[in-house]
C-alpha positions as CSV (number, residue, x, y, z in Angstrom):
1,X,3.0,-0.3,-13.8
2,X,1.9,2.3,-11.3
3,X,2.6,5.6,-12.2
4,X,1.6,8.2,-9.8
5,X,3.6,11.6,-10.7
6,X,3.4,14.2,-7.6
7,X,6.5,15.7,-5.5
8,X,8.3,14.1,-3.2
9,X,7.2,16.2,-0.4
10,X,3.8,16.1,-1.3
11,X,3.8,11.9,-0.5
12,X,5.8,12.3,2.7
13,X,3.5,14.6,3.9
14,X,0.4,11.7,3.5
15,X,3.0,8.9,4.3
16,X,4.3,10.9,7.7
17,X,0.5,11.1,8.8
18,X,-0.8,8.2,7.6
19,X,-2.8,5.8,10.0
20,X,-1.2,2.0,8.9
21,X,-2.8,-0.9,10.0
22,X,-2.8,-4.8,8.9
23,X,-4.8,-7.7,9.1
24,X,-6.0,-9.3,12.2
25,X,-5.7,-12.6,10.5
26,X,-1.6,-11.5,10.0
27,X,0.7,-13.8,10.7
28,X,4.1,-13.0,12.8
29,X,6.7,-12.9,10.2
30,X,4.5,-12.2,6.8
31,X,2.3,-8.9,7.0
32,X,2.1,-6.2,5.4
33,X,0.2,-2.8,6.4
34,X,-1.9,-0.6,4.5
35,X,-3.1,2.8,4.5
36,X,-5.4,5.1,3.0
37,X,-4.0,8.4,1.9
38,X,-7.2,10.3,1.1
39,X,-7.8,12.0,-1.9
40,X,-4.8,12.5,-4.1
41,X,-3.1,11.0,-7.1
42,X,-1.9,8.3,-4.6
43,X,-4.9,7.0,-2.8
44,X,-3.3,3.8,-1.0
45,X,-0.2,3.3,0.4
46,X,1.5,-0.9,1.3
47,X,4.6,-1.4,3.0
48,X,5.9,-4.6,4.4
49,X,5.6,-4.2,8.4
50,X,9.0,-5.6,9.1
51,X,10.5,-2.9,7.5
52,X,7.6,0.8,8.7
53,X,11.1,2.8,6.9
54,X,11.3,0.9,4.2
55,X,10.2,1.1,0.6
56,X,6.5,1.6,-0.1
57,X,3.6,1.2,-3.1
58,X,1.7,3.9,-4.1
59,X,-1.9,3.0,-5.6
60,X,-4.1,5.3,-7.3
61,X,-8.4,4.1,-7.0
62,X,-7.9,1.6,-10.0
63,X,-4.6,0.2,-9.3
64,X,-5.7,-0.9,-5.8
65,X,-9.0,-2.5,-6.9
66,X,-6.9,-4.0,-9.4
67,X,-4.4,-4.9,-6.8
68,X,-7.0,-6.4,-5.1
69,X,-9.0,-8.4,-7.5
70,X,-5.8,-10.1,-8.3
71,X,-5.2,-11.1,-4.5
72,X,-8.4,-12.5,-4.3
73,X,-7.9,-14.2,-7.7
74,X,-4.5,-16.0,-6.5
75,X,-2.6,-13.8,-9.1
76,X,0.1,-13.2,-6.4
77,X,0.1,-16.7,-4.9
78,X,3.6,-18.7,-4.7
79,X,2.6,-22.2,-4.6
């Protein structure tokens, strides 16, 4: 579970500024955007791009790698 602890105001502050951007290979209806928040508890943020005021993930440095490394691993795959 990801547990970044900081205010509320703190996060909208990086979130409100933050530069968001997805994949070129992206498809229409299933994307999501990322976004680097800098330094911080929170380091990078994932929303789903349908939905830019919707609900986001917060990743500190390890939780994204690990994030990652599952992707890559099909950890997250449906079929």
């Amino acid at each position: 579970m990801n547990k970044i602890r900081t205010s509320t105001t703190a996060l909208s502050g990086q979130l409100v500024g933050a530069a968001w951007r997805k994949s070129t290979r992206s498809q229409t209806s299933n994307c999501v955007e990322v976004a680097p928040l800098g330094t911080g508890p929170a380091t990078m943020a994932l929303r789903d791009s349908k939905d830019p005021s919707g609900p986001v993930l917060l990743f500190d440095r390890a939780g994204w790698l690990g994030f990652l490394a599952g992707a890559k691993n099909g950890q997250f795959d449906l079929d």
